[in-house]
ChimeraX commands (.cxc) that place a marker at each C-alpha (Angstrom):
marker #1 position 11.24,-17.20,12.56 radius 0.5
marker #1 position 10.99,-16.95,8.93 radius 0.5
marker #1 position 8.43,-15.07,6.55 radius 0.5
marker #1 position 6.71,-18.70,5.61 radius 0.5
marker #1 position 6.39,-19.29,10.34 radius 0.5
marker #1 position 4.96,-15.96,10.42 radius 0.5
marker #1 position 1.67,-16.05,7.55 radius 0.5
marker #1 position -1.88,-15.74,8.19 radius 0.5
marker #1 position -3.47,-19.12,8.28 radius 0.5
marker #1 position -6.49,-17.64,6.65 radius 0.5
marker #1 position -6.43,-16.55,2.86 radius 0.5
marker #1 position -8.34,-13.43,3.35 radius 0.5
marker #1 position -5.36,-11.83,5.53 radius 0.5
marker #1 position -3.03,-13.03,3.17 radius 0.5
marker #1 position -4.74,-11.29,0.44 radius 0.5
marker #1 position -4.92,-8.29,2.86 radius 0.5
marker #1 position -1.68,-7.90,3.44 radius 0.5
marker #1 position -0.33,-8.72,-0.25 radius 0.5
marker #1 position -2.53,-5.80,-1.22 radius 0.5
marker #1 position -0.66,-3.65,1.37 radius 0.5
marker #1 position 2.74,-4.84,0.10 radius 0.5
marker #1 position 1.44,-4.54,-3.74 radius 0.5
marker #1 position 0.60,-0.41,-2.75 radius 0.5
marker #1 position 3.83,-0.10,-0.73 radius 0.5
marker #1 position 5.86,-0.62,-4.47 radius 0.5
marker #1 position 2.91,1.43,-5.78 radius 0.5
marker #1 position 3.58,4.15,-4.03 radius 0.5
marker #1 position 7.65,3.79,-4.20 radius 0.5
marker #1 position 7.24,3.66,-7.94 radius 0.5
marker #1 position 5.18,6.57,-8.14 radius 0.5
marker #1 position 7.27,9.09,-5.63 radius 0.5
marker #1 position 10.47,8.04,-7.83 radius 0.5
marker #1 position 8.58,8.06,-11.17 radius 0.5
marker #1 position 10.88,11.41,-12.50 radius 0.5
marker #1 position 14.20,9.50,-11.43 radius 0.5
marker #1 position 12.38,6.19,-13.66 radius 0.5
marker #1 position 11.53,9.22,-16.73 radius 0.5
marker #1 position 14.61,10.56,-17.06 radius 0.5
marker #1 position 16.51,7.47,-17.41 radius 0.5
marker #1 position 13.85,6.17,-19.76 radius 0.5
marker #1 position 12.85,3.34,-17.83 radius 0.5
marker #1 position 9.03,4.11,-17.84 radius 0.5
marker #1 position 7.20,6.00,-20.04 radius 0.5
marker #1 position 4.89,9.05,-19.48 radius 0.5
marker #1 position 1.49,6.81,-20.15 radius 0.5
marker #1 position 2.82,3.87,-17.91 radius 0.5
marker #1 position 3.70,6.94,-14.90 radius 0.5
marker #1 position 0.31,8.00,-15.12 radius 0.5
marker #1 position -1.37,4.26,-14.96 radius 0.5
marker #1 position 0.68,3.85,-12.01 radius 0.5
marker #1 position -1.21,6.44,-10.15 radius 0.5
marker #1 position -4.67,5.20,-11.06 radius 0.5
marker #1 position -3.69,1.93,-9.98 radius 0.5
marker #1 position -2.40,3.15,-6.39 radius 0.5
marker #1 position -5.32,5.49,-6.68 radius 0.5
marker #1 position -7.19,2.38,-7.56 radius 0.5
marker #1 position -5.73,-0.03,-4.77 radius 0.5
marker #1 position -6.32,2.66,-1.68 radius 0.5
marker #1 position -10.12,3.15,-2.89 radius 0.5
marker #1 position -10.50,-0.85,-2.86 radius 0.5
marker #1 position -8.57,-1.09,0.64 radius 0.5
marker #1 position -10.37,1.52,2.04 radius 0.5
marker #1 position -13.16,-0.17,3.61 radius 0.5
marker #1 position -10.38,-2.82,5.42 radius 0.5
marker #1 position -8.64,0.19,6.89 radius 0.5
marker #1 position -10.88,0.07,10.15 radius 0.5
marker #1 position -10.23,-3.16,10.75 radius 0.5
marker #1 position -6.00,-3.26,10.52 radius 0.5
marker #1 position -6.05,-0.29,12.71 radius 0.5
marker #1 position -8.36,-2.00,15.24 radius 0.5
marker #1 position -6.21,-5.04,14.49 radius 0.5
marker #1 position -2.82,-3.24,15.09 radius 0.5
marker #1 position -4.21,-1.56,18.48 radius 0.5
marker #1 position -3.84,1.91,17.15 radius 0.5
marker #1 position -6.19,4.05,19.42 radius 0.5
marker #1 position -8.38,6.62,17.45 radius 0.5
marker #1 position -7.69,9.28,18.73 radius 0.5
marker #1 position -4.01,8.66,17.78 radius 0.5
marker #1 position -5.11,8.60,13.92 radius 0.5
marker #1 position -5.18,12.60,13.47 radius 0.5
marker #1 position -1.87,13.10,14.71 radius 0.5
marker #1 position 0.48,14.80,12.24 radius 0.5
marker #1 position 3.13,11.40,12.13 radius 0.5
marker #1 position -0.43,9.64,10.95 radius 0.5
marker #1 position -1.31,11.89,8.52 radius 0.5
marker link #1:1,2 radius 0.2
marker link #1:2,3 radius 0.2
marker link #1:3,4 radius 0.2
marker link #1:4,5 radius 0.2
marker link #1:5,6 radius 0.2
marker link #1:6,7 radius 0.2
marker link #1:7,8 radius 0.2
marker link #1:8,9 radius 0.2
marker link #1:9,10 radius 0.2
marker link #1:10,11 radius 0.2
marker link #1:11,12 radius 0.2
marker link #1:12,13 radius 0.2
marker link #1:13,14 radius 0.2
marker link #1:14,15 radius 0.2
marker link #1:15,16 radius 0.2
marker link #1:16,17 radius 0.2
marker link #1:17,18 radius 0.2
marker link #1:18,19 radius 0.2
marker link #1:19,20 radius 0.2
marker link #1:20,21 radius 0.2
marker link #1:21,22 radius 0.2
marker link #1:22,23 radius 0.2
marker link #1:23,24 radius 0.2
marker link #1:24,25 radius 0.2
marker link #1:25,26 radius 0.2
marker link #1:26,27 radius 0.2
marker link #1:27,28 radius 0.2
marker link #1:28,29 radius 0.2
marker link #1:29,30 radius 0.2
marker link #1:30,31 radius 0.2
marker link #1:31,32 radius 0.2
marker link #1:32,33 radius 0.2
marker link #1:33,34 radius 0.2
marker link #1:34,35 radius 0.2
marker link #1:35,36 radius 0.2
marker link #1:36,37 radius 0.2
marker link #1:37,38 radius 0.2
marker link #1:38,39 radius 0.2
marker link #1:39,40 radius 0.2
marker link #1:40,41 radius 0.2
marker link #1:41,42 radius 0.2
marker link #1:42,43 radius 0.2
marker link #1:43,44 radius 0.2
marker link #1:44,45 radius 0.2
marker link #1:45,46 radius 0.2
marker link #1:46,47 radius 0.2
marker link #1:47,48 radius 0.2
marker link #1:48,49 radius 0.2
marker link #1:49,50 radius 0.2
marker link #1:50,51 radius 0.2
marker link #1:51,52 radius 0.2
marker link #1:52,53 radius 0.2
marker link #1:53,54 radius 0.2
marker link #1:54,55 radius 0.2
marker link #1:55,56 radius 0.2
marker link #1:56,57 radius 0.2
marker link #1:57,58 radius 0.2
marker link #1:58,59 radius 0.2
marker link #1:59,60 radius 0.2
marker link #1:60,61 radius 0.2
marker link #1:61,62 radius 0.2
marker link #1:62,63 radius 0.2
marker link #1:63,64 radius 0.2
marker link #1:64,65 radius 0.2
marker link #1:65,66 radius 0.2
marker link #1:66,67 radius 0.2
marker link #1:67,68 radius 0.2
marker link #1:68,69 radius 0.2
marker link #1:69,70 radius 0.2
marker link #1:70,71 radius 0.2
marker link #1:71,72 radius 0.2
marker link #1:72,73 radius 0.2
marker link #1:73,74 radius 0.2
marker link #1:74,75 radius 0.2
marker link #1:75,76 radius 0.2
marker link #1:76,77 radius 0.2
marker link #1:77,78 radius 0.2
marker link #1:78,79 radius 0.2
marker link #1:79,80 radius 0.2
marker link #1:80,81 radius 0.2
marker link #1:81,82 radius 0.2
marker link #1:82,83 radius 0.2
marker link #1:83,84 radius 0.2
marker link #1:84,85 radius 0.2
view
């Protein structure tokens, strides 16, 4: 099976799920920010826009997170234990 067999037909779980993959380099970038500083890759004002903009991203996806859990079959009561948190 390859990436292309394995899409959502519809374009508002593609969207979905490019949002998740956009926040997943988000949030890579901004736990190795210091390495990306001290080698001068990435400035100190571009560090702190990547925050806001994972900061932004989970504040839009917010409201979809109900539905991918539901989606994934991940019971609720499962969602406060510590490897969820």
């Amino acid at each position: 099976m390859t990436w292309s067999d394995s899409e959502p037909e519809d374009e508002a779980s593609r969207d979905l799920l490019s949002h998740f993959g956009q926040l997943y380099s988000l949030s890579v970038l901004t736990r190795e920010r210091g390495w990306f500083q001290e080698r001068g890759y990435l400035a100190e004002t571009k560090s702190r826009a990547l925050v806001e903009q994972a900061e932004l991203m989970l504040a839009e996806l917010r409201p979809e997170l109900s539905a991918v859990v539901e989606a994934f079959g991940i019971p609720r009561q499962s969602l406060g234990a510590p490897i969820a948190l």
